[in-house]
RORO-230725 format. One record per residue: chain; x, y, z of N, C-alpha, C, O in turn. Coordinates in nm, 2 decimals. Atoms other than C-alpha are relative to their C-alpha. Layout:
   unit      n_u      n_v      n_w     ca_u     ca_v     ca_w      c_u      c_v      c_w      o_u      o_v      o_w
      A        X        Y        Z        X        Y        Z        X        Y        Z        X        Y        Z
...
//
This chain:
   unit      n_u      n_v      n_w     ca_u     ca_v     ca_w      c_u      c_v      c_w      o_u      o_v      o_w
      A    -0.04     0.11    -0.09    -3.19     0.41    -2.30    -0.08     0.02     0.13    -0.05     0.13     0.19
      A     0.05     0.02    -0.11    -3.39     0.34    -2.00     0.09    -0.03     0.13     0.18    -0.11     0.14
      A    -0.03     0.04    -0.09    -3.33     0.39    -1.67     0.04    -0.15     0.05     0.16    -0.18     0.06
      A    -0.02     0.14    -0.03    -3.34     0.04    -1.56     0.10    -0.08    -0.07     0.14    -0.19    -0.02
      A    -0.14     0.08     0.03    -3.04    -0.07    -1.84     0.10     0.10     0.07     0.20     0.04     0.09
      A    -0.12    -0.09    -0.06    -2.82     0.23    -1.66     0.03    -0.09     0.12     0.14    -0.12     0.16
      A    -0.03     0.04    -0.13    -2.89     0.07    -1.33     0.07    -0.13     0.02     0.15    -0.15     0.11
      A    -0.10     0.10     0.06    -2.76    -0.25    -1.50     0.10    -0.01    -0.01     0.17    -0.10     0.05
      A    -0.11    -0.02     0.04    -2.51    -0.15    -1.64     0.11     0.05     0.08     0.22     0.03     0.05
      A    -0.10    -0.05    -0.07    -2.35     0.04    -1.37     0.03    -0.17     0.13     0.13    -0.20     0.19
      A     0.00     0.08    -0.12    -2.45    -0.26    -1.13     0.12    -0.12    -0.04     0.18    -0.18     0.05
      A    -0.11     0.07     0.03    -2.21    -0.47    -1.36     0.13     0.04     0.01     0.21    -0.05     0.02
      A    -0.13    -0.03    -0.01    -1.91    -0.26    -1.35     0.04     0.00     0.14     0.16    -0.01     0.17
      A    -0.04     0.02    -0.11    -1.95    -0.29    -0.99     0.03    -0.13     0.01     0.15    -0.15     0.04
      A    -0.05     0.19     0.05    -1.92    -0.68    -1.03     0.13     0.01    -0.03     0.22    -0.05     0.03
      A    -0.13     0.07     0.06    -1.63    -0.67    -1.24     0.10     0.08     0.10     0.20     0.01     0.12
      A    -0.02    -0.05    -0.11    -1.51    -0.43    -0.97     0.10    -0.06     0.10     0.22    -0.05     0.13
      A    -0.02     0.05    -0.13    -1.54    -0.63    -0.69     0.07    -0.16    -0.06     0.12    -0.22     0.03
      A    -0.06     0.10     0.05    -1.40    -0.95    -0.92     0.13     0.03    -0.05     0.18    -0.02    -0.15
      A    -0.14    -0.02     0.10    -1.05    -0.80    -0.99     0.00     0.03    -0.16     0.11     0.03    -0.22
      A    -0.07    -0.01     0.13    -1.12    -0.72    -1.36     0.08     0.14    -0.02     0.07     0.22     0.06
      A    -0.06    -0.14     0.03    -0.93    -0.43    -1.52    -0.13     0.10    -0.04    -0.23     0.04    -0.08
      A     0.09    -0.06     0.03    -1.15    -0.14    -1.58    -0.02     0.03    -0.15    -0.12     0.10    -0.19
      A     0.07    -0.01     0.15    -1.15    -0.15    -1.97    -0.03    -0.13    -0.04    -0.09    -0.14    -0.14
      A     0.04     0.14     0.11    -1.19    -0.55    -2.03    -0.20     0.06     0.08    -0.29     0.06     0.00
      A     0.13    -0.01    -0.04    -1.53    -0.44    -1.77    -0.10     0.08    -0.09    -0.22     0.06    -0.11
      A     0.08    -0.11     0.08    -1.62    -0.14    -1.99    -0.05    -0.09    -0.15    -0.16    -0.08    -0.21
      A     0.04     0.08     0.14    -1.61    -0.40    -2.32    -0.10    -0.09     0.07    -0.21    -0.11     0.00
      A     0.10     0.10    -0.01    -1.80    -0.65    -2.13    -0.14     0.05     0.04    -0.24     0.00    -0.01
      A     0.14    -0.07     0.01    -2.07    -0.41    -2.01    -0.08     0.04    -0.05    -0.20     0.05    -0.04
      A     0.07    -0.11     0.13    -2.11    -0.18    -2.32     0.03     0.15     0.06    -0.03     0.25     0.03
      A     0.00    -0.15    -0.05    -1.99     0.12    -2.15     0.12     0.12    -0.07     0.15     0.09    -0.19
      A    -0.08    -0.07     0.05    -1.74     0.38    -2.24     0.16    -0.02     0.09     0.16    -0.04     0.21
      A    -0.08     0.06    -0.11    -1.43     0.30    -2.09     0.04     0.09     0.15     0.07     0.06     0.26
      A     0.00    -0.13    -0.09    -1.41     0.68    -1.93    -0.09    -0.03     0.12    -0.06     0.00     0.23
      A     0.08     0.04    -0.13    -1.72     0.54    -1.72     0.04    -0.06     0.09     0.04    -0.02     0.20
      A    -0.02     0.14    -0.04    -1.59     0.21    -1.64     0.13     0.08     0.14     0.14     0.05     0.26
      A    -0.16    -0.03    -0.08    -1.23     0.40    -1.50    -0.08     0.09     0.06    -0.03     0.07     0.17
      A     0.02    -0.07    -0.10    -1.43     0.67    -1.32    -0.13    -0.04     0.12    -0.17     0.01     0.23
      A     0.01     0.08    -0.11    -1.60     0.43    -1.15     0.02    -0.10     0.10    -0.04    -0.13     0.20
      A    -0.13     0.07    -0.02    -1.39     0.23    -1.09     0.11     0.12     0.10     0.10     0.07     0.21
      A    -0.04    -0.11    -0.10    -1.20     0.52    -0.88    -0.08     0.09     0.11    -0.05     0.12     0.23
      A     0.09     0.00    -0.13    -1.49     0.62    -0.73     0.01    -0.09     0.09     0.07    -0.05     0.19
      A    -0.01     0.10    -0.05    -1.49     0.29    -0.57     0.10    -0.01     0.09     0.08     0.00     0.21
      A    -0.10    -0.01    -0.11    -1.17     0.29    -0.41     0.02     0.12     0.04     0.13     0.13     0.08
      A     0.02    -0.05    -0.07    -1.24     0.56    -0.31    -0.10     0.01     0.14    -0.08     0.06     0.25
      A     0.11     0.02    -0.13    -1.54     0.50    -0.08     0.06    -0.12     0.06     0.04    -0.15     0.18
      A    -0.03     0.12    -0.11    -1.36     0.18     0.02     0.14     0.02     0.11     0.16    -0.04     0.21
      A    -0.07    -0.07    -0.03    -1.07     0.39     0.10    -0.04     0.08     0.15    -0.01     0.05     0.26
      A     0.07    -0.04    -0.13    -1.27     0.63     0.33    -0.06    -0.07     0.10    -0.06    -0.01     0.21
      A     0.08     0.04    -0.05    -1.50     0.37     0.46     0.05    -0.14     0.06    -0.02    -0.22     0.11
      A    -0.08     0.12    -0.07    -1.25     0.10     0.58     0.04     0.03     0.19     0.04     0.15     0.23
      A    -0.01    -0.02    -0.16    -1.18     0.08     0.98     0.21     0.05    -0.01     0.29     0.04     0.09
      A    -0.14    -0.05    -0.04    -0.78     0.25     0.84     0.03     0.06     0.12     0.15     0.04     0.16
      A    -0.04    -0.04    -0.08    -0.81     0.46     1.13     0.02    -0.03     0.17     0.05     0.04     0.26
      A    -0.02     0.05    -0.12    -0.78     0.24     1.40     0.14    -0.01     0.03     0.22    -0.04    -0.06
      A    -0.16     0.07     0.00    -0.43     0.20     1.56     0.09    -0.14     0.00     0.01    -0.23     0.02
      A    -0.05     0.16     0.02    -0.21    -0.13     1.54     0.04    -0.02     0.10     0.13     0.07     0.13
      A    -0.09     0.03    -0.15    -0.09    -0.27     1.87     0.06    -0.15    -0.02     0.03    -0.22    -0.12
      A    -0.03     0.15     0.01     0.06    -0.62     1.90     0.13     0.04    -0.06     0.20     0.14    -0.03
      A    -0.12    -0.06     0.01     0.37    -0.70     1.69    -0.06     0.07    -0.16    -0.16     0.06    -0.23
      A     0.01    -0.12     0.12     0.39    -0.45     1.39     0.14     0.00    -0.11     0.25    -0.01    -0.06
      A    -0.13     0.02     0.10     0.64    -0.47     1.06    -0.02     0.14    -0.04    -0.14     0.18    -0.06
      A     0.03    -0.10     0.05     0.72    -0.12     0.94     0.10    -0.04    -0.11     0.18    -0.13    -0.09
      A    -0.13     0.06     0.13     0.95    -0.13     0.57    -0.11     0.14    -0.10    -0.22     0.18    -0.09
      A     0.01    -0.08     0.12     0.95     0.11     0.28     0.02    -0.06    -0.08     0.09    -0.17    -0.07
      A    -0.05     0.03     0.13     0.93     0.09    -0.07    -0.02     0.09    -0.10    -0.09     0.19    -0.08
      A     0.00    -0.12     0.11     0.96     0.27    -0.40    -0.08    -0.08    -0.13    -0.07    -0.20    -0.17
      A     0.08     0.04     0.11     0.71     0.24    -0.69    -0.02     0.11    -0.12    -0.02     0.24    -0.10
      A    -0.04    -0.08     0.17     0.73     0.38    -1.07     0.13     0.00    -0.03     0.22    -0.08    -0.03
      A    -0.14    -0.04     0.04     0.99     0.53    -1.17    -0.02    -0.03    -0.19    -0.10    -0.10    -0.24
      A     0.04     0.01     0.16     1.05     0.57    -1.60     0.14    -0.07     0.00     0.13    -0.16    -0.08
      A    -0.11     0.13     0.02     1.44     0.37    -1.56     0.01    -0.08     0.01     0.07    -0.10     0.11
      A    -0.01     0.17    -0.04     1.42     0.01    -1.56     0.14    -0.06     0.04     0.22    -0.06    -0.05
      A    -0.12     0.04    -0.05     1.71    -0.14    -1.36     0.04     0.05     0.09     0.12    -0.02     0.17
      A    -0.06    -0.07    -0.12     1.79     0.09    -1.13    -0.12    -0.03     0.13    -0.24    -0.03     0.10
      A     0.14     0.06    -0.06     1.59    -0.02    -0.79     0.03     0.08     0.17     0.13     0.14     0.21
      A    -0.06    -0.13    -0.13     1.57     0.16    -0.44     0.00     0.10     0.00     0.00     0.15    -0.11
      A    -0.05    -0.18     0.02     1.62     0.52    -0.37     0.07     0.07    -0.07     0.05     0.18    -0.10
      A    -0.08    -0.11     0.07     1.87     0.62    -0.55    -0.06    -0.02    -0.15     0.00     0.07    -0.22
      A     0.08    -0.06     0.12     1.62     0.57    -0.91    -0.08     0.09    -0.01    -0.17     0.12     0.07
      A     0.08    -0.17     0.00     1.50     0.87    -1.03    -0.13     0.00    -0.07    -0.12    -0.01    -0.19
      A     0.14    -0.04     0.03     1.14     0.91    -1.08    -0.11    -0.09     0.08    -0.23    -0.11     0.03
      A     0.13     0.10    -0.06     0.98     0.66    -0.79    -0.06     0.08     0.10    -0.01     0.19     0.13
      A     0.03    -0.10    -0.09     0.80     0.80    -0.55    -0.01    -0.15     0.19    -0.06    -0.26     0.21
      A    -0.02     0.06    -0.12     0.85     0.64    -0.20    -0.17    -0.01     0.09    -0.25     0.08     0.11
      A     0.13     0.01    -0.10     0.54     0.48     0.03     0.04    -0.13     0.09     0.08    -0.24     0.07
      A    -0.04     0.10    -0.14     0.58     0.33     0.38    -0.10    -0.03     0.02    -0.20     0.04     0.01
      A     0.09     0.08    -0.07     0.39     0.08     0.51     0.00    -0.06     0.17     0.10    -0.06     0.24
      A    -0.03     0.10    -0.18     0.32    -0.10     0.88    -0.09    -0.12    -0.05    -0.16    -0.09    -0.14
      A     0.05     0.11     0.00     0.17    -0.43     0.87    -0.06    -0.07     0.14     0.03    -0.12     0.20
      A     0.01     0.03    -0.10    -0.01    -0.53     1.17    -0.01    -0.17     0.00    -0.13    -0.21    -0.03
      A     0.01     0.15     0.03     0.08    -0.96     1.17    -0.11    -0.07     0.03    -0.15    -0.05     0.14
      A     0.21     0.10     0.05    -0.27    -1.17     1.10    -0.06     0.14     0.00    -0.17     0.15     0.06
      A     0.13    -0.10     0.02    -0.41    -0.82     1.03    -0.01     0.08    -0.15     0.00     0.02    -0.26
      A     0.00    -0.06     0.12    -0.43    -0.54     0.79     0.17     0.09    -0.03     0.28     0.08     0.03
      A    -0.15    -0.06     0.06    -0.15    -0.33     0.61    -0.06     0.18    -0.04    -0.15     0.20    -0.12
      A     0.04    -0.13    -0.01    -0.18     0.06     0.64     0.15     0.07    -0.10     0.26     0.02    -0.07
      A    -0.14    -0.03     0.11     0.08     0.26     0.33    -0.12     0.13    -0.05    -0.23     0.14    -0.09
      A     0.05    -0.15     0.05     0.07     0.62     0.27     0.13     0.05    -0.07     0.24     0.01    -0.03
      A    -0.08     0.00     0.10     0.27     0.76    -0.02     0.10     0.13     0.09     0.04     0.23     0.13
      A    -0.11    -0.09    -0.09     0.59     0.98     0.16     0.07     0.07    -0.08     0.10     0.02    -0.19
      A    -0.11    -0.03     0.13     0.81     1.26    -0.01     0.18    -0.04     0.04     0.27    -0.02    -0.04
      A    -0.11     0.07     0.04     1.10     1.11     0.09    -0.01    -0.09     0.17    -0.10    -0.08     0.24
      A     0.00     0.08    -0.14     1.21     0.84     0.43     0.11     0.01     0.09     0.20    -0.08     0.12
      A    -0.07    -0.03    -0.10     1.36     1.02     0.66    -0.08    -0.03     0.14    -0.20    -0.06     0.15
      A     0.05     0.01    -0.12     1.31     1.01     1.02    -0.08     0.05     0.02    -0.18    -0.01     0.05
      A     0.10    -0.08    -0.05     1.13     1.29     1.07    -0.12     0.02    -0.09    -0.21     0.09    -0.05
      A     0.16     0.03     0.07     0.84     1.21     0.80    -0.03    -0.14     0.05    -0.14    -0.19     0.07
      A     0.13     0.16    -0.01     0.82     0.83     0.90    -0.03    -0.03     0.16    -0.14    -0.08     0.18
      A     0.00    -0.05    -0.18     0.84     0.88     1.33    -0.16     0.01     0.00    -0.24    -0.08     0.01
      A     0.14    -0.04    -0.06     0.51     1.12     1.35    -0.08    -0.16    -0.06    -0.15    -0.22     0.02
      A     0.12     0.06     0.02     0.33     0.84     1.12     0.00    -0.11     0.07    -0.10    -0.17     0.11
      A     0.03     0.13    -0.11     0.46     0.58     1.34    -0.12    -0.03     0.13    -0.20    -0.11     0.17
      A     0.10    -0.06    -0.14     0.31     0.73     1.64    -0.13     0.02    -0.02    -0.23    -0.01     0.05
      A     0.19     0.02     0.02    -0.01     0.80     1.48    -0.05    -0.12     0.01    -0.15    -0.15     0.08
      A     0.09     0.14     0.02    -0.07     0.45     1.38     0.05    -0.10     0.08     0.01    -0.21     0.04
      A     0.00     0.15    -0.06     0.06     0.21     1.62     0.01     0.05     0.17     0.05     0.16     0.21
      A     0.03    -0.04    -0.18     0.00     0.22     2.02     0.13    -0.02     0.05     0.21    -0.08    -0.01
      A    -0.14     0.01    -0.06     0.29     0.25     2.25     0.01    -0.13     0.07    -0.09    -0.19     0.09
      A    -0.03     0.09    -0.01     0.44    -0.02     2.37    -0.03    -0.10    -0.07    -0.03    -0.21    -0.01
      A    -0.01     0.08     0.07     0.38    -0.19     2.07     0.12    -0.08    -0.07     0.21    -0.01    -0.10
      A    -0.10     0.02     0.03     0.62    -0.46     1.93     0.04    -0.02    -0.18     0.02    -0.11    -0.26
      A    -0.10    -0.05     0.11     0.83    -0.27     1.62     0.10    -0.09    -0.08     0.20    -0.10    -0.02
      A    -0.10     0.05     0.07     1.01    -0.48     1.34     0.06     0.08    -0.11     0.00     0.17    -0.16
      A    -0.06    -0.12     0.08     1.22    -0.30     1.13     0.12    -0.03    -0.10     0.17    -0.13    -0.05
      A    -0.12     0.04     0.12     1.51    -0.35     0.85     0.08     0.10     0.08     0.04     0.17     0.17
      A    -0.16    -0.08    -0.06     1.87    -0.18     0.94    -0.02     0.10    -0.04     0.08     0.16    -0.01
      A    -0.01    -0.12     0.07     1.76     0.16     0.76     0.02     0.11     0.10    -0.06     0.10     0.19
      A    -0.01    -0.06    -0.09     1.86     0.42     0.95    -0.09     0.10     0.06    -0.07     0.17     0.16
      A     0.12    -0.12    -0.04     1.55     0.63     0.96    -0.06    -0.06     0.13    -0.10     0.00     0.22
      A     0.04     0.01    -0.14     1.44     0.43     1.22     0.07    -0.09     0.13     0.02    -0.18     0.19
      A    -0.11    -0.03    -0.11     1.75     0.44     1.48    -0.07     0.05     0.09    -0.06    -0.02     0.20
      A     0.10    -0.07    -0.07     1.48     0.68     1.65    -0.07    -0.11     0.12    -0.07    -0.09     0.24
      A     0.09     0.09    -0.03     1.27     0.39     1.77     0.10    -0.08     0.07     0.08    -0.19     0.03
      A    -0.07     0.02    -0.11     1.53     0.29     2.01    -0.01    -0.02     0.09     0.01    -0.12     0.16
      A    -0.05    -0.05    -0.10     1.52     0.50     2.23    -0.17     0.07     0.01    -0.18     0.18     0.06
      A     0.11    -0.08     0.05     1.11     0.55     2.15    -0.09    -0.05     0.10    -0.04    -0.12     0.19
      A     0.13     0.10    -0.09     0.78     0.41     2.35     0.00    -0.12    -0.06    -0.07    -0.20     0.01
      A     0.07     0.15     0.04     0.77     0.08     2.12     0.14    -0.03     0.00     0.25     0.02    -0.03
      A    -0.11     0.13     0.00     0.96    -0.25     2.17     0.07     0.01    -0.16    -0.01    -0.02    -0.25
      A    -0.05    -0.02     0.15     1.19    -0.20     1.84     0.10    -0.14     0.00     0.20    -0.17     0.07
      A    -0.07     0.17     0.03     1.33    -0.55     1.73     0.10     0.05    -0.21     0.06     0.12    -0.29
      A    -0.04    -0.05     0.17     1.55    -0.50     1.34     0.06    -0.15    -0.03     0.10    -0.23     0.05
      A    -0.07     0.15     0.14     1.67    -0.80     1.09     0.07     0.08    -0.11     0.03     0.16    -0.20
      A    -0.06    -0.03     0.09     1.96    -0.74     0.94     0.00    -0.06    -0.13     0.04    -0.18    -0.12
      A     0.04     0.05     0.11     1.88    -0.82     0.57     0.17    -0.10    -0.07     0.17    -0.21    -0.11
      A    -0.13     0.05     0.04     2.27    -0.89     0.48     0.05    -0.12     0.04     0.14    -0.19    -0.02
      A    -0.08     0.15    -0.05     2.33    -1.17     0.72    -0.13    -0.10    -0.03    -0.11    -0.22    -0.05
      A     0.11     0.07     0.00     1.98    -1.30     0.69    -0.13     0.07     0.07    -0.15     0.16     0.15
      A     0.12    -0.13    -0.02     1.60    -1.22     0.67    -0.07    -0.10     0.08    -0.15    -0.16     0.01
      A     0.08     0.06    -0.07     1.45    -1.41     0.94     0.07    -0.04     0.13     0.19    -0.04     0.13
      A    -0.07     0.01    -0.15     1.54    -1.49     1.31    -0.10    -0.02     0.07    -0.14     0.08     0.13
      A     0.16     0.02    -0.06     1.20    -1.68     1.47    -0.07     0.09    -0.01    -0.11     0.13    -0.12
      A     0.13    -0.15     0.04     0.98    -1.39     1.53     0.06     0.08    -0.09     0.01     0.11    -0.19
      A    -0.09    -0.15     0.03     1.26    -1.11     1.44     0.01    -0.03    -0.22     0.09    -0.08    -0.30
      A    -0.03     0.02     0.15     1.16    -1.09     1.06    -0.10     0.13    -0.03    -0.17     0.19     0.06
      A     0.14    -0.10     0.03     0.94    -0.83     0.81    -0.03    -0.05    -0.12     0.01     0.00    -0.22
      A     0.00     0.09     0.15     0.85    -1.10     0.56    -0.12     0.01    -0.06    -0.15    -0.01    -0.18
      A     0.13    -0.03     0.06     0.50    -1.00     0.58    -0.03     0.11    -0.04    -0.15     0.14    -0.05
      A     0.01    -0.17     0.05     0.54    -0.63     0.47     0.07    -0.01    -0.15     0.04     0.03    -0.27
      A    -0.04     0.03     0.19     0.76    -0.75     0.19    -0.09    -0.08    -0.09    -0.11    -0.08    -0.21
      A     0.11     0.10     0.08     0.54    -0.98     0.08    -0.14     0.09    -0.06    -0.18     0.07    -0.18
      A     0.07    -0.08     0.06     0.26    -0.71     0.06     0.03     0.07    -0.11    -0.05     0.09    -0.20
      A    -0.07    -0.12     0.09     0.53    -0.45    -0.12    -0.04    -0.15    -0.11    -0.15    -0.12    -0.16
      A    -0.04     0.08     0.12     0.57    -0.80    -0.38    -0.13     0.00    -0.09    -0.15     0.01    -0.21
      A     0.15     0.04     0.11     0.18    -0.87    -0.44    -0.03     0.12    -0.02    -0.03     0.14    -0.14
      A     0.04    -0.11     0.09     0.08    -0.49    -0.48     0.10     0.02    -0.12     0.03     0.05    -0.21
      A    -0.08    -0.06     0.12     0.38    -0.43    -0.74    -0.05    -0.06    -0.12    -0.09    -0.01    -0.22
      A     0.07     0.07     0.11     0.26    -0.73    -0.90    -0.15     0.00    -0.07    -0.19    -0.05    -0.17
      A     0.12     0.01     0.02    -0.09    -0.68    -0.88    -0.02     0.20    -0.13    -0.10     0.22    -0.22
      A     0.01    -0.12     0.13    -0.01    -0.28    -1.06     0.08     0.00    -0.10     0.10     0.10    -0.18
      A    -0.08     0.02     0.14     0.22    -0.43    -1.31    -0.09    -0.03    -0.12    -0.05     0.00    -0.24
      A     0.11     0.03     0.12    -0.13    -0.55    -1.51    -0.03     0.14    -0.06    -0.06     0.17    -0.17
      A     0.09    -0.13     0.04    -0.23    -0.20    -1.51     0.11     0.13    -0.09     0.06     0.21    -0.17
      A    -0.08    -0.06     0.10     0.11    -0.03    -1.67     0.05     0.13     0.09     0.10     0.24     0.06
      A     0.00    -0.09    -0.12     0.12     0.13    -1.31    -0.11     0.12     0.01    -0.19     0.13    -0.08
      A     0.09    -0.03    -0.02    -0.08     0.39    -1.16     0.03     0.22     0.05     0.11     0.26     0.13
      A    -0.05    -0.12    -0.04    -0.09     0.82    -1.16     0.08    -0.01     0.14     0.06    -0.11     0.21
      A    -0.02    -0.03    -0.08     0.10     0.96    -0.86    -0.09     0.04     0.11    -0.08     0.00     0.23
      A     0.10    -0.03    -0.07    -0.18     1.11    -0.74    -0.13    -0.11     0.06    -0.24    -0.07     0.11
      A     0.09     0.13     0.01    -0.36     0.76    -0.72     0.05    -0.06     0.13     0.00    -0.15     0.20
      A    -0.09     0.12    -0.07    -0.09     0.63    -0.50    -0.04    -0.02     0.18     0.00    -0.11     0.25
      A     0.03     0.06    -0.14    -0.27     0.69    -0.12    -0.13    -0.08    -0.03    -0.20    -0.08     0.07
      A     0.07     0.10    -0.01    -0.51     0.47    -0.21    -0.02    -0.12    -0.03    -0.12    -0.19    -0.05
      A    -0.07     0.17     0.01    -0.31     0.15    -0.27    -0.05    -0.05     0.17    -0.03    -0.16     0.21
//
């Protein structure tokens, strides 16, 4: 096989790639193995991973919200199912969404990342959970929506963090979900 079909061939998995397909319908349509197709395919989000502007901070207003993904029981949903692994998100509104996978969401794991990633005096939306009670009494304007009476109140909402939690779940439900070890680079 000649150089020049490799370079082909790799140049299409990057296509199907960058087109949403799954990494084995790309390996059938290119001719490849599918082990290629998925390790390059991982490469990839990986360089896009490192090479994205994540490490800027978020200022303005900001949605922070947890959620739980996997797990092997169907039905049980939230924290107390056993086998998900928990990843918080912030959403900076008309911007991007920053989610790193947590071992569990307590205060004192979700606080420092707050601080890392959003500037002070930034304005904080938040659900009733009590991990972040902290943010009070913190450098950022903390606003919360109680989900029970209602999820919206003009600004005072985090409709756009759930909304991300909805389309990633849905977008790794094609895939039959994704290792643990995969999960900081959602």
């Amino acid at each position: 096989m000649s150089k020049y079909t490799l370079d082909f061939k790799y140049r299409a998995v990057l296509h199907y790639h960058q087109v949403h397909s799954q990494q084995r319908t790309a390996a059938q349509l290119v001719g490849v193995n599918k082990n290629t197709a998925a390790y390059y395919f991982h490469r990839l989000r990986l360089l896009i991973f490192h090479n994205s502007p994540h490490l800027e901070m978020f200022d303005g207003e900001v949605e922070v919200d947890e959620s739980y993904f996997g797990g092997q029981r169907k039905g049980k949903r939230g924290c107390g199912a056993a086998g998900k692994v928990a990843v918080f998100g912030l959403l900076k509104r008309s911007g991007k969404v920053y989610t790193v996978a947590v071992p569990n969401t307590q205060t004192a794991t979700l606080l420092p990342i707050i601080r890392e990633q959003v500037k002070p005096d930034s304005i904080v939306y938040t659900d009733c959970y009590k991990s972040y009670d902290v943010l009070d009494v913190s450098e950022f304007s903390h606003f919360r929506i109680n989900h029970c009476t209602h999820f919206a109140e003009r600004q005072n909402h985090i409709n756009g963090i759930e909304n991300f939690w909805n389309q990633a779940k849905r977008h790794l439900r094609k895939f039959n979900g994704i290792p643990k070890e995969h999960l900081n680079c959602i």
